[in-house]
FIGU-862918 format. One record per atom (N, C-alpha, C, CB): residue number from 1; residue in three letters; x, y, z. Coordinates in nm, 2 decimals. Glycine has a CB too. Example, Ala and Ser with C-alpha at 12.3 -4.5 7.8 and 13.67 -1.06 7.14 Angstrom:
    nr   rest        u        v        w
     1    ala     1.32    -0.57     0.78
     1    ala     1.23    -0.45     0.78
     1    ala     1.32    -0.33     0.78
     1    ala     1.13    -0.45     0.90
     2    ser     1.28    -0.22     0.71
     2    ser     1.37    -0.11     0.71
     2    ser     1.29     0.00     0.79
     2    ser     1.41    -0.06     0.57
# end
This chain:
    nr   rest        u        v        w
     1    unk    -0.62    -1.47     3.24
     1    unk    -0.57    -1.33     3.26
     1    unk    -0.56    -1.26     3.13
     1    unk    -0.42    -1.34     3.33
     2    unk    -0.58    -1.14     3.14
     2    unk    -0.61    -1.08     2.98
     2    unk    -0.46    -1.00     2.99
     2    unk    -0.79    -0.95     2.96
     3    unk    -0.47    -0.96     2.82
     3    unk    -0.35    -0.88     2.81
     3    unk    -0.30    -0.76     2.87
     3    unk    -0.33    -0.85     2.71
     4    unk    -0.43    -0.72     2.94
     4    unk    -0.42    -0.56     3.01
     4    unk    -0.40    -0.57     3.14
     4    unk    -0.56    -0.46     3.00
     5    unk    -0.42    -0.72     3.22
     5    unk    -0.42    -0.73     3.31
     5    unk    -0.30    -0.77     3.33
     5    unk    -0.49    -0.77     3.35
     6    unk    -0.17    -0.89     3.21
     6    unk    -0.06    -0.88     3.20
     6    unk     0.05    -0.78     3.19
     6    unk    -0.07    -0.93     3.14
     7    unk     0.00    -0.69     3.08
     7    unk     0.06    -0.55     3.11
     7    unk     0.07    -0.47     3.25
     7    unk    -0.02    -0.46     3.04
     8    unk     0.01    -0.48     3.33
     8    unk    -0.04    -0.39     3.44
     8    unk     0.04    -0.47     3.53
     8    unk    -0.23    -0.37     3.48
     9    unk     0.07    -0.61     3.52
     9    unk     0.17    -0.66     3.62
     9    unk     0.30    -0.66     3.55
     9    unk     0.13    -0.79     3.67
    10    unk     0.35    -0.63     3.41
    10    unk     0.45    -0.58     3.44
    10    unk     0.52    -0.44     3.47
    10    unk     0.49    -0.61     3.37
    11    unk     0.41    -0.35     3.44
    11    unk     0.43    -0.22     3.54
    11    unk     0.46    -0.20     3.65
    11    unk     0.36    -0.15     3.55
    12    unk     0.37    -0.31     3.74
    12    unk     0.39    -0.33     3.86
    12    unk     0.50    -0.37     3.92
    12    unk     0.32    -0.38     3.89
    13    unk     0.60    -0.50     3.83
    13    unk     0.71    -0.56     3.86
    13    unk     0.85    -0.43     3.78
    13    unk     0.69    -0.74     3.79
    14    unk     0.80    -0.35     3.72
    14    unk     0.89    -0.22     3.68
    14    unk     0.85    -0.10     3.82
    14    unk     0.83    -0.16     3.51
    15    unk     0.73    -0.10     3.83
    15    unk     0.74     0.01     3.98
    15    unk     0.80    -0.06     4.11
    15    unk     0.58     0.05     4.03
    16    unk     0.83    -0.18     4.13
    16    unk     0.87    -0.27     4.26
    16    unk     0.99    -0.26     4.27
    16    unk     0.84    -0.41     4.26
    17    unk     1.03    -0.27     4.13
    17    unk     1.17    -0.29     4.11
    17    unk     1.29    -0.18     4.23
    17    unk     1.19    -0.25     3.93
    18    unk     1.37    -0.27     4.28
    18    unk     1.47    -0.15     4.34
    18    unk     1.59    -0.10     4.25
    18    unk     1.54    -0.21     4.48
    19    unk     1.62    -0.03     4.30
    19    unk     1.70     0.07     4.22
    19    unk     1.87     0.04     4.25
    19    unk     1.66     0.23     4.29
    20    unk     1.91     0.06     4.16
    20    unk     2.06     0.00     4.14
    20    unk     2.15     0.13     4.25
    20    unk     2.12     0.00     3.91
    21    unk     2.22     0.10     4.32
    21    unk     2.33     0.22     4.41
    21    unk     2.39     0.31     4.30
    21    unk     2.49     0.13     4.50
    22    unk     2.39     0.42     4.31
    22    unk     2.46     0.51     4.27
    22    unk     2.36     0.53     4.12
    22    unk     2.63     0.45     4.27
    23    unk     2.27     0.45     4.11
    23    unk     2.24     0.44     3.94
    23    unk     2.11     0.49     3.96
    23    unk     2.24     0.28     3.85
    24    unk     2.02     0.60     4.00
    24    unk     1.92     0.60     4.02
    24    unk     1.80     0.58     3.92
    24    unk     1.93     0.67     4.07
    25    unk     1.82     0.59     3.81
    25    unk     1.76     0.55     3.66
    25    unk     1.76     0.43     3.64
    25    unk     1.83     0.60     3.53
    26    unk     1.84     0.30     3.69
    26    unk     1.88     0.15     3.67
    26    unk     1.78     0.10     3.74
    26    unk     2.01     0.10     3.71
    27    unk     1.73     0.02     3.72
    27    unk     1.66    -0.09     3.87
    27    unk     1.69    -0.22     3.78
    27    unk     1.43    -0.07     3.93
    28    unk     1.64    -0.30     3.88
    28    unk     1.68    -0.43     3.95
    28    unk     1.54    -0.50     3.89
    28    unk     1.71    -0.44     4.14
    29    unk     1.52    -0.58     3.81
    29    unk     1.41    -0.68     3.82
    29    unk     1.41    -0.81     3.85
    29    unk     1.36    -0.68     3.73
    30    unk     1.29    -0.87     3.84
    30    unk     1.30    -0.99     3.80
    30    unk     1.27    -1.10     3.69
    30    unk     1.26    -1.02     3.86
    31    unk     1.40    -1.10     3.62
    31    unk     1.38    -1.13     3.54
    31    unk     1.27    -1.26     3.49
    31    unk     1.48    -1.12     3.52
    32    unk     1.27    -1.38     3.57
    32    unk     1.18    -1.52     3.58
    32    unk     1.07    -1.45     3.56
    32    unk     1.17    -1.63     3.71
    33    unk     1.05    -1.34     3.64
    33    unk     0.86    -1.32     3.67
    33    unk     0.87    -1.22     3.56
    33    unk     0.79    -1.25     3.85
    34    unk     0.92    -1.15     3.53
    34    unk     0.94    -1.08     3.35
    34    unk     0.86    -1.17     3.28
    34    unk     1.10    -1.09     3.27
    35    unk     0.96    -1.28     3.21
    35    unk     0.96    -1.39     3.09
    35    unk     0.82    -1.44     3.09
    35    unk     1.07    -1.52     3.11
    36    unk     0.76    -1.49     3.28
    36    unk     0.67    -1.54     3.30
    36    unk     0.56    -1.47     3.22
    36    unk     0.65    -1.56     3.42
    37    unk     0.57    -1.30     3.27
    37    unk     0.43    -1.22     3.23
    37    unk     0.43    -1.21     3.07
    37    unk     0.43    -1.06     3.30
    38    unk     0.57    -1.24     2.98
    38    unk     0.57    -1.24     2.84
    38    unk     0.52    -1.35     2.80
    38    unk     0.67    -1.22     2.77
    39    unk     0.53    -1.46     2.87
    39    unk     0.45    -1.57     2.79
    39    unk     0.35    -1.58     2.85
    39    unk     0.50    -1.70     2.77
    40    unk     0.27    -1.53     2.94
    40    unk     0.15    -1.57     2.98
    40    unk     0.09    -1.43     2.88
    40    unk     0.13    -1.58     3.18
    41    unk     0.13    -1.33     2.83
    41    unk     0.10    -1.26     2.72
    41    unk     0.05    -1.32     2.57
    41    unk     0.19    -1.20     2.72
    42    unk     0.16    -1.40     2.56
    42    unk     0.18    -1.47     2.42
    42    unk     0.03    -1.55     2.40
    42    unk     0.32    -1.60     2.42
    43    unk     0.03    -1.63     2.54
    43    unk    -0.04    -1.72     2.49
    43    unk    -0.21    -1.64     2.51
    43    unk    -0.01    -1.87     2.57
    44    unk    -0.23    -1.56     2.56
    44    unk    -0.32    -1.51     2.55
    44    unk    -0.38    -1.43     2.47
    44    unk    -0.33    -1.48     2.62
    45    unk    -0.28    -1.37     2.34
    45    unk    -0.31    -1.32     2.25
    45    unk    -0.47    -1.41     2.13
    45    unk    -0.15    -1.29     2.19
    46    unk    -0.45    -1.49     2.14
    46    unk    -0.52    -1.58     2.04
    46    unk    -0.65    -1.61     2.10
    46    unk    -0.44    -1.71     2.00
    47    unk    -0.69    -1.58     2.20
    47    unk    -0.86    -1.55     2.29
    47    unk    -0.91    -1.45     2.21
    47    unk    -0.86    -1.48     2.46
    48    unk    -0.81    -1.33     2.19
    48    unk    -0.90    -1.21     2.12
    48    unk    -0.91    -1.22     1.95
    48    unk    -0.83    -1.07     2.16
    49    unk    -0.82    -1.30     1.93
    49    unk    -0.84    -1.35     1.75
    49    unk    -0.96    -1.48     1.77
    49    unk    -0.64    -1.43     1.65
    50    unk    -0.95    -1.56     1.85
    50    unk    -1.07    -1.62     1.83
    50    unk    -1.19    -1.62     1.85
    50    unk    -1.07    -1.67     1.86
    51    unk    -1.19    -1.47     1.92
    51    unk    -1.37    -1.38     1.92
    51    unk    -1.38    -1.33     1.84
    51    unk    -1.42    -1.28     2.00
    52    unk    -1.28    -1.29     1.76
    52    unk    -1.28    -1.21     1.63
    52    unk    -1.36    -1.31     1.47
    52    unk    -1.10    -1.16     1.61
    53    unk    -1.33    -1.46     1.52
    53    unk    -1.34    -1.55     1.43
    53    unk    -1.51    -1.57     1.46
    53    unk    -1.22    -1.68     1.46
    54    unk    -1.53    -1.60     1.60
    54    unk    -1.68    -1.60     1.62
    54    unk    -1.73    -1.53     1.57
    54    unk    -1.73    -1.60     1.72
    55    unk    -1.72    -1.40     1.60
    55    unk    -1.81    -1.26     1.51
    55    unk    -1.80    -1.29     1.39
    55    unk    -1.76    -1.10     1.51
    56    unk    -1.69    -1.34     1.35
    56    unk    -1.70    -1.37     1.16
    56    unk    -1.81    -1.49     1.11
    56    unk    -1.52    -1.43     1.09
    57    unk    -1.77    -1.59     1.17
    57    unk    -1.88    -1.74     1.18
    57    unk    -2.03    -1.66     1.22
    57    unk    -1.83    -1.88     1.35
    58    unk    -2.07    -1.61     1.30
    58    unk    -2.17    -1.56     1.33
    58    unk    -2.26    -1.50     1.24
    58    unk    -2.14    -1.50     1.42
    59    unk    -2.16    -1.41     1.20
    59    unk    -2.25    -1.31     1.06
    59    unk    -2.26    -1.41     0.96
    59    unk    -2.15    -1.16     0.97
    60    unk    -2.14    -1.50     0.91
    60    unk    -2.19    -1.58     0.82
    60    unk    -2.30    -1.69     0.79
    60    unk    -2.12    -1.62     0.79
    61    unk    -2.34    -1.74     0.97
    61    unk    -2.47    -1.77     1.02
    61    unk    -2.56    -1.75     0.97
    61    unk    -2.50    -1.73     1.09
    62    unk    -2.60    -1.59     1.03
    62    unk    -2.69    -1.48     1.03
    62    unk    -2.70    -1.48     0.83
    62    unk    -2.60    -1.31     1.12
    63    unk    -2.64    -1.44     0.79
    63    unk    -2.63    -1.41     0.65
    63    unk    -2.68    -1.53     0.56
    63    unk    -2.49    -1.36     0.62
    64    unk    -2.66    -1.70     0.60
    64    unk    -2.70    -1.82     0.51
    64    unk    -2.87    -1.83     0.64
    64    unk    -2.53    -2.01     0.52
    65    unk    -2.88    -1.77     0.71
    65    unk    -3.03    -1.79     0.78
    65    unk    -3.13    -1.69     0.66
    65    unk    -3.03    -1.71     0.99
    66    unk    -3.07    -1.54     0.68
    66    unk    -3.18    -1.47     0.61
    66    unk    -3.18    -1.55     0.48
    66    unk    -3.16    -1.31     0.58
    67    unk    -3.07    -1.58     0.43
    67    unk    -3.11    -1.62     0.25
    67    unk    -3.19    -1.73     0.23
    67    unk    -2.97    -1.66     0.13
    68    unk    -3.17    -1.81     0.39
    68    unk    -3.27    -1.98     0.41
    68    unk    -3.41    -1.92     0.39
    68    unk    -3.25    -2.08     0.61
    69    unk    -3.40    -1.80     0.49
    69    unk    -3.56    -1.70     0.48
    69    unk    -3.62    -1.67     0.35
    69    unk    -3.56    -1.54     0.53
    70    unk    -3.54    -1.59     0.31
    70    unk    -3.54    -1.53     0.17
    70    unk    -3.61    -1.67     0.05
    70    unk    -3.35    -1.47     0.13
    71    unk    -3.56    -1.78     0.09
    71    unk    -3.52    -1.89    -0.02
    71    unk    -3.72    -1.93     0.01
    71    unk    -3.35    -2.07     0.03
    72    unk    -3.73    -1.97     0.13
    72    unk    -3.81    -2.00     0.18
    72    unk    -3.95    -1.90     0.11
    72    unk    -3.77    -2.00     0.32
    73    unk    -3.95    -1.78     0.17
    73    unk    -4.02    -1.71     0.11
    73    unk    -4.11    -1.68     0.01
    73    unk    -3.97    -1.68     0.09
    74    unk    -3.94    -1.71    -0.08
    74    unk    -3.98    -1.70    -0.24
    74    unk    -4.04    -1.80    -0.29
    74    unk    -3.88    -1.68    -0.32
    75    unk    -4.02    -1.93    -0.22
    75    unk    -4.07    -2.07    -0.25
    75    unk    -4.24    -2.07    -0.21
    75    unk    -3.97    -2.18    -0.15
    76    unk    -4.26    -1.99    -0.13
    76    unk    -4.41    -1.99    -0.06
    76    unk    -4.48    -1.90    -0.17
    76    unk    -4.44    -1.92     0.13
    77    unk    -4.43    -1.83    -0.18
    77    unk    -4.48    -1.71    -0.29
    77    unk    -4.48    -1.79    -0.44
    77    unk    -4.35    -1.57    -0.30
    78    unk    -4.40    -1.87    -0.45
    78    unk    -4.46    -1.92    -0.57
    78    unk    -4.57    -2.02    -0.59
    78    unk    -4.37    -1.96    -0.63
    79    unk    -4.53    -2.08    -0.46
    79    unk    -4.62    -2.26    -0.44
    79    unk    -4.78    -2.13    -0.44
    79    unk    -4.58    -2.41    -0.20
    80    unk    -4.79    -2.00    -0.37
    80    unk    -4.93    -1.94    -0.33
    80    unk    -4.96    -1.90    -0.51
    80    unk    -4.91    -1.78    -0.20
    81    unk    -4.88    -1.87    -0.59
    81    unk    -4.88    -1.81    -0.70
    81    unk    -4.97    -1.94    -0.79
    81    unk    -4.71    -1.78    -0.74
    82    unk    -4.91    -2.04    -0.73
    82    unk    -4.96    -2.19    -0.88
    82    unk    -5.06    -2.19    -0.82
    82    unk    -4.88    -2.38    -0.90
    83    unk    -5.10    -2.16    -0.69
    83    unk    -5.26    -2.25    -0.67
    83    unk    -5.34    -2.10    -0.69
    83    unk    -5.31    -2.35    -0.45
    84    unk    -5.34    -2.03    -0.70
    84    unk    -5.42    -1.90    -0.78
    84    unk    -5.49    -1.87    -0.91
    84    unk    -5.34    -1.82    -0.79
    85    unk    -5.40    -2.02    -1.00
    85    unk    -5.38    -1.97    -1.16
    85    unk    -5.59    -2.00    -1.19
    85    unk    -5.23    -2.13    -1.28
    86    unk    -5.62    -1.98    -1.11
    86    unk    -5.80    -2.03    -1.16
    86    unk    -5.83    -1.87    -1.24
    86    unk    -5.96    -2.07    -0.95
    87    unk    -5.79    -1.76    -1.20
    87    unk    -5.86    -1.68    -1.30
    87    unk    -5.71    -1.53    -1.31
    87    unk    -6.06    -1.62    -1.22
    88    unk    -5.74    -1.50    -1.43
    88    unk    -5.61    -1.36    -1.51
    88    unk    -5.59    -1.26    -1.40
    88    unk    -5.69    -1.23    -1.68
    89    unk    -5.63    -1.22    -1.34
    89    unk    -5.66    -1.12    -1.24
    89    unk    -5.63    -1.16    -1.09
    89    unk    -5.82    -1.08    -1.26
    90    unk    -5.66    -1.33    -1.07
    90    unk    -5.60    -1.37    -0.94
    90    unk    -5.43    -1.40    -0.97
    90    unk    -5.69    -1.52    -0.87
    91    unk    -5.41    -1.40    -1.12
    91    unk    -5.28    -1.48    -1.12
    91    unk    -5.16    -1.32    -1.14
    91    unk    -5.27    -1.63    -1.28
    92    unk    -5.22    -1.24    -1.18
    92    unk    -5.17    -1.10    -1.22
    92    unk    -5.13    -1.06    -1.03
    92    unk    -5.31    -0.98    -1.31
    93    unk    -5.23    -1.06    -0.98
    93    unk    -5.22    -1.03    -0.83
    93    unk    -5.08    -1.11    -0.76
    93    unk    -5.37    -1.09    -0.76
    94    unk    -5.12    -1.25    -0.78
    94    unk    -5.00    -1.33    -0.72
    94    unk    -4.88    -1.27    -0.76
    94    unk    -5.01    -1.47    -0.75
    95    unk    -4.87    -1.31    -0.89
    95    unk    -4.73    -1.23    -0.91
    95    unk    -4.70    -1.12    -0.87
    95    unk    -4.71    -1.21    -1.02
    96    unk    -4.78    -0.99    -0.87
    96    unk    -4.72    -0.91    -0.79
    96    unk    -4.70    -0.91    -0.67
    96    unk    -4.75    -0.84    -0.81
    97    unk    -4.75    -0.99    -0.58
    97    unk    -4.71    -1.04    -0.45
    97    unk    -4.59    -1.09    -0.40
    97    unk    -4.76    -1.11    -0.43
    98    unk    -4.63    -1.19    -0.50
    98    unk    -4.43    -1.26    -0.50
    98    unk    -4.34    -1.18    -0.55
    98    unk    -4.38    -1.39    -0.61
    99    unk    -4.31    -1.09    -0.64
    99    unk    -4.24    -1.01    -0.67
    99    unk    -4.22    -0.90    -0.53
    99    unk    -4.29    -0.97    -0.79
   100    unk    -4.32    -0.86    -0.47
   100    unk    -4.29    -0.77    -0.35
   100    unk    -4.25    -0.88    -0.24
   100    unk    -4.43    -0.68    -0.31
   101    unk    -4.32    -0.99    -0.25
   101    unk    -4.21    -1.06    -0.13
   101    unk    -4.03    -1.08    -0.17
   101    unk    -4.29    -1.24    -0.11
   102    unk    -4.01    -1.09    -0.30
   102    unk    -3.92    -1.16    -0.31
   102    unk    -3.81    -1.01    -0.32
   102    unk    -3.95    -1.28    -0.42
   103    unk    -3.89    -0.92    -0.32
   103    unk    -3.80    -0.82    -0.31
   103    unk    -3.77    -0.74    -0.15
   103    unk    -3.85    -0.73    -0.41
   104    unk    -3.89    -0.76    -0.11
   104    unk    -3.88    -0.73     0.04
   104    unk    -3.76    -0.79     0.11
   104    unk    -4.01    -0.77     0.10
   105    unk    -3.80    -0.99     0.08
   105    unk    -3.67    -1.10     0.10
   105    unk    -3.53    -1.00     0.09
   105    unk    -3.67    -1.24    -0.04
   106    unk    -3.52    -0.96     0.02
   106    unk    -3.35    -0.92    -0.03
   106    unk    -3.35    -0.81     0.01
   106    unk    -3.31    -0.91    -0.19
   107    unk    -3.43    -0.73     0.06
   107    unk    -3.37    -0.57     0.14
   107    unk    -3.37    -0.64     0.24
   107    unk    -3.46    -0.40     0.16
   108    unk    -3.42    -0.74     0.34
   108    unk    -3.39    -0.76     0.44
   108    unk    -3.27    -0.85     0.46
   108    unk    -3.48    -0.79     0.49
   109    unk    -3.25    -0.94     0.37
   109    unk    -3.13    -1.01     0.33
   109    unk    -3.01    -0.89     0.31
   109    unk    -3.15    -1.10     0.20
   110    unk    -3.05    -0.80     0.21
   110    unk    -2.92    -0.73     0.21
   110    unk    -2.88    -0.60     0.36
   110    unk    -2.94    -0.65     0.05
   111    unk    -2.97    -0.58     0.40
   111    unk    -2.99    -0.47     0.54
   111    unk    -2.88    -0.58     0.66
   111    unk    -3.23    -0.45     0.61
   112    unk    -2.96    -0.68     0.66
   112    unk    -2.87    -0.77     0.77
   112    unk    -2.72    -0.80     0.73
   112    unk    -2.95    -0.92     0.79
   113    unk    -2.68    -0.81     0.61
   113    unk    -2.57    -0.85     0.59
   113    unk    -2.49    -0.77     0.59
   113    unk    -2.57    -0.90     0.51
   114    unk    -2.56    -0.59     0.60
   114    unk    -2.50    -0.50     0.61
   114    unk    -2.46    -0.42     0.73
   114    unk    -2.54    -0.45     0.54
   115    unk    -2.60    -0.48     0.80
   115    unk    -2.53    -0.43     0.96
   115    unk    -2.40    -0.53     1.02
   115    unk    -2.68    -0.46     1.10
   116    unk    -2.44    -0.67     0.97
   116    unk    -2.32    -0.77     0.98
   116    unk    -2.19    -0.73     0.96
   116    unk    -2.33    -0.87     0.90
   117    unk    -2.19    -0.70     0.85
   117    unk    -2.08    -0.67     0.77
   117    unk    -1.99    -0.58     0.89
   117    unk    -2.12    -0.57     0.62
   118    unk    -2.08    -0.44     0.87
   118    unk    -2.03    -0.35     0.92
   118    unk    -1.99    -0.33     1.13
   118    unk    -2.12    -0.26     0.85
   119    unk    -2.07    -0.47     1.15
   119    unk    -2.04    -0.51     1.30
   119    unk    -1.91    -0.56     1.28
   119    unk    -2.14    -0.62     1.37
   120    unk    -1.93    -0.65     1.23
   120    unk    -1.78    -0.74     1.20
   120    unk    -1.64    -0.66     1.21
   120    unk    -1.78    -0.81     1.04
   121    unk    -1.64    -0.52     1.09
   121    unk    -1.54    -0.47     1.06
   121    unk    -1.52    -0.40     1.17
   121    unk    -1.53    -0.41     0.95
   122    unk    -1.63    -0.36     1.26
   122    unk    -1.60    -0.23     1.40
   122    unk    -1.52    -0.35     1.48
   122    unk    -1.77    -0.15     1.52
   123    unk    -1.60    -0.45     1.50
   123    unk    -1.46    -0.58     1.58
   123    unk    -1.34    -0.54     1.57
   123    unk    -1.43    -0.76     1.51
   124    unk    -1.29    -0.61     1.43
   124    unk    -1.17    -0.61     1.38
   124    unk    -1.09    -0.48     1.38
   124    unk    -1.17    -0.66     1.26
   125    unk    -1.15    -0.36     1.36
   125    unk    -1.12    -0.22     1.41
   125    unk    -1.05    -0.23     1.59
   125    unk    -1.30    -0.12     1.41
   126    unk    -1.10    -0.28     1.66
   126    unk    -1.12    -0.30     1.84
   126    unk    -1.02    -0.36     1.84
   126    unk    -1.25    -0.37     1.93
   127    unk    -1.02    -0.46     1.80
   127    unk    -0.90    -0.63     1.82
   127    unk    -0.78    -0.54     1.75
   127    unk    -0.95    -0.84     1.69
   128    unk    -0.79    -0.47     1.62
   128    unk    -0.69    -0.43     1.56
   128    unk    -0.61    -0.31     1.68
   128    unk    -0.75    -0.38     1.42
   129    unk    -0.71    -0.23     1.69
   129    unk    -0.65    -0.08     1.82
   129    unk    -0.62    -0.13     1.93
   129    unk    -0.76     0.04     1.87
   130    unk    -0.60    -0.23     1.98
   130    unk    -0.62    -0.28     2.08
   130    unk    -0.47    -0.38     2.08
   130    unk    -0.77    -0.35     2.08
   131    unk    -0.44    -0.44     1.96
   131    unk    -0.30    -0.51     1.97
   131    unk    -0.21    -0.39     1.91
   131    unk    -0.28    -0.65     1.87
   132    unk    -0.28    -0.31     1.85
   132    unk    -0.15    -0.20     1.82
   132    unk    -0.11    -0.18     1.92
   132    unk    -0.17    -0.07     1.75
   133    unk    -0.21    -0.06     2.01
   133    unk    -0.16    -0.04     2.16
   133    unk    -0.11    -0.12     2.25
   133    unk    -0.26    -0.01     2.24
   134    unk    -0.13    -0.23     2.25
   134    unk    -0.02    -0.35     2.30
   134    unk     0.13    -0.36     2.25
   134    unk    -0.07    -0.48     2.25
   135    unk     0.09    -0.37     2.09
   135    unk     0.26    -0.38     2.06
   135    unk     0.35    -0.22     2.08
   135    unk     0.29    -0.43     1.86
   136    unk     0.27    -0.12     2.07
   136    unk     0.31    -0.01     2.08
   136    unk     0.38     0.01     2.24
   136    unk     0.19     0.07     2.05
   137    unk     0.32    -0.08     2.32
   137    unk     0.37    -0.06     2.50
   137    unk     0.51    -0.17     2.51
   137    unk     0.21    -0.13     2.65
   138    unk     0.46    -0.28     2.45
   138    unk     0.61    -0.36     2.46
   138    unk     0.72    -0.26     2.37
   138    unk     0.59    -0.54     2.37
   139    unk     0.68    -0.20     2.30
   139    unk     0.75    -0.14     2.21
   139    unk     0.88    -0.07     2.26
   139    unk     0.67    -0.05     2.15
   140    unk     0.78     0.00     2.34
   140    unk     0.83     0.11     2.45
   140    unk     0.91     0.09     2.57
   140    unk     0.72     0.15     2.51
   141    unk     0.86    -0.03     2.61
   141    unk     0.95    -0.10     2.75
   141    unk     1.06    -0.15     2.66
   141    unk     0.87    -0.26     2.87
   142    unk     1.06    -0.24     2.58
   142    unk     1.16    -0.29     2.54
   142    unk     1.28    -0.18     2.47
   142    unk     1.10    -0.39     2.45
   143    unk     1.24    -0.04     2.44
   143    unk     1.34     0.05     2.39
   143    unk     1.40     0.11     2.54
   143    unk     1.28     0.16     2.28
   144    unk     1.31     0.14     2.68
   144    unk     1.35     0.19     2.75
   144    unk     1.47     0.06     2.83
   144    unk     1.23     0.26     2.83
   145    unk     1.40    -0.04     2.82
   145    unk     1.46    -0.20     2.87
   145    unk     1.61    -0.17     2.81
   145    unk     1.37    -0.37     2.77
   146    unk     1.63    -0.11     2.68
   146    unk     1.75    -0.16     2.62
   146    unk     1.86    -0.06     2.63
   146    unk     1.73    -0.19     2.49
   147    unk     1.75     0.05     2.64
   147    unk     1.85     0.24     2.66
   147    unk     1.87     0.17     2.82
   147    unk     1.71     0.48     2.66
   148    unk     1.86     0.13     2.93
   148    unk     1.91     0.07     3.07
   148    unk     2.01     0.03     3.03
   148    unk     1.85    -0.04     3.14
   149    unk     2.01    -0.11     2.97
   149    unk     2.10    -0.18     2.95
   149    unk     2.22    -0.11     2.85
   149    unk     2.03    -0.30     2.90
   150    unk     2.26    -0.06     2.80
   150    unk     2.27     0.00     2.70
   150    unk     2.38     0.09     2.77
   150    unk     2.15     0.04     2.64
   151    unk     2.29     0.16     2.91
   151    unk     2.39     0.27     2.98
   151    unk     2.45     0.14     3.04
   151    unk     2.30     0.42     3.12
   152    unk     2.41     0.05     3.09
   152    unk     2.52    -0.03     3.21
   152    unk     2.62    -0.04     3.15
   152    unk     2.49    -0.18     3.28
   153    unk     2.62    -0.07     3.00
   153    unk     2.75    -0.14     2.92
   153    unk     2.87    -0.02     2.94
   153    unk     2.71    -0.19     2.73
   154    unk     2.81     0.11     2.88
   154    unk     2.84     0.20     2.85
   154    unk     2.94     0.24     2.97
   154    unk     2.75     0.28     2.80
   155    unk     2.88     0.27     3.10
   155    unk     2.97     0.30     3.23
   155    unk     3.07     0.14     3.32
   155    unk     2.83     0.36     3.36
   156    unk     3.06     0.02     3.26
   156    unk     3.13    -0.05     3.27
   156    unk     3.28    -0.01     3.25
   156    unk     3.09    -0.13     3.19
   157    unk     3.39    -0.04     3.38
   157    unk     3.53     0.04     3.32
   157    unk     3.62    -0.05     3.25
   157    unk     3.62     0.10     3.43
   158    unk     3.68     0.02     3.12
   158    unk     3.75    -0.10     3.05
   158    unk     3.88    -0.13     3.10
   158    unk     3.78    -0.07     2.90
   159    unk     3.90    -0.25     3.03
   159    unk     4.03    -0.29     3.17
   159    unk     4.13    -0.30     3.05
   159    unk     4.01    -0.49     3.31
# end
């Protein structure tokens, strides 16, 4: 059950709710099935920090693959470089080869790590707007939860 779908059943157990006599602002809940939907909340929070962790593992994947590329590369570019050395002009060539490979290697090493990067942080952007607006709704119930409670005490008669 996701958190939106937790939320949405305690709206539902706040729209069900009957209404206190005489109190038409008051209702009646249940409280067990309340508590239940807060901890079946709790524990579900940490699904969305742990996809958040995969996207992080993932890019850092992605990011030790290209430089495995990159490493690789530059390693072929040189091994092609030593068996060239037969004449000034084949070995001038190589090198500039390897140099354009080994630079090519690193815009694509650095391009990927940048779309990474910048995937990663739109996540953490989502997961982030996403528990705000969460804590922002408990926020909310729990101040309207307490202005209720709050009037019952208040119209209580003192003895």
């Amino acid at each position: 059950m996701s958190i939106e779908e937790i939320l949405d059943d305690m709206d539902e157990l706040l729209d069900k709710a009957s209404t206190v006599p005489f109190a038409a602002h008051k209702s009646v809940i249940d409280g067990e099935r309340l508590r239940e939907l807060i901890n079946d909340a709790r524990l579900n929070v940490p699904e969305e920090v742990k996809h958040a962790k995969m996207v992080e593992f993932d890019r850092d994947r992605i990011i030790k693959e290209a430089e495995a590329k990159a490493e690789k590369m530059i390693h072929q570019a040189e091994e092609r470089a030593k068996s060239m050395v037969e004449e000034e002009s084949i070995v001038k060539e190589a090198k500039k080869r390897a140099l354009e490979a080994v630079t090519k290697a690193k815009q694509e090493s650095d391009a990927i790590r940048s779309a990474t990067d910048d995937y990663v942080k739109g996540r953490f952007q989502e997961v982030e707007a996403y528990f705000n607006q969460g804590l922002l709704d408990v926020q909310s119930r729990k101040k309207k939860f307490e202005q209720i409670t709050q009037k019952k005490t208040d119209k209580k008669p003192k003895k």
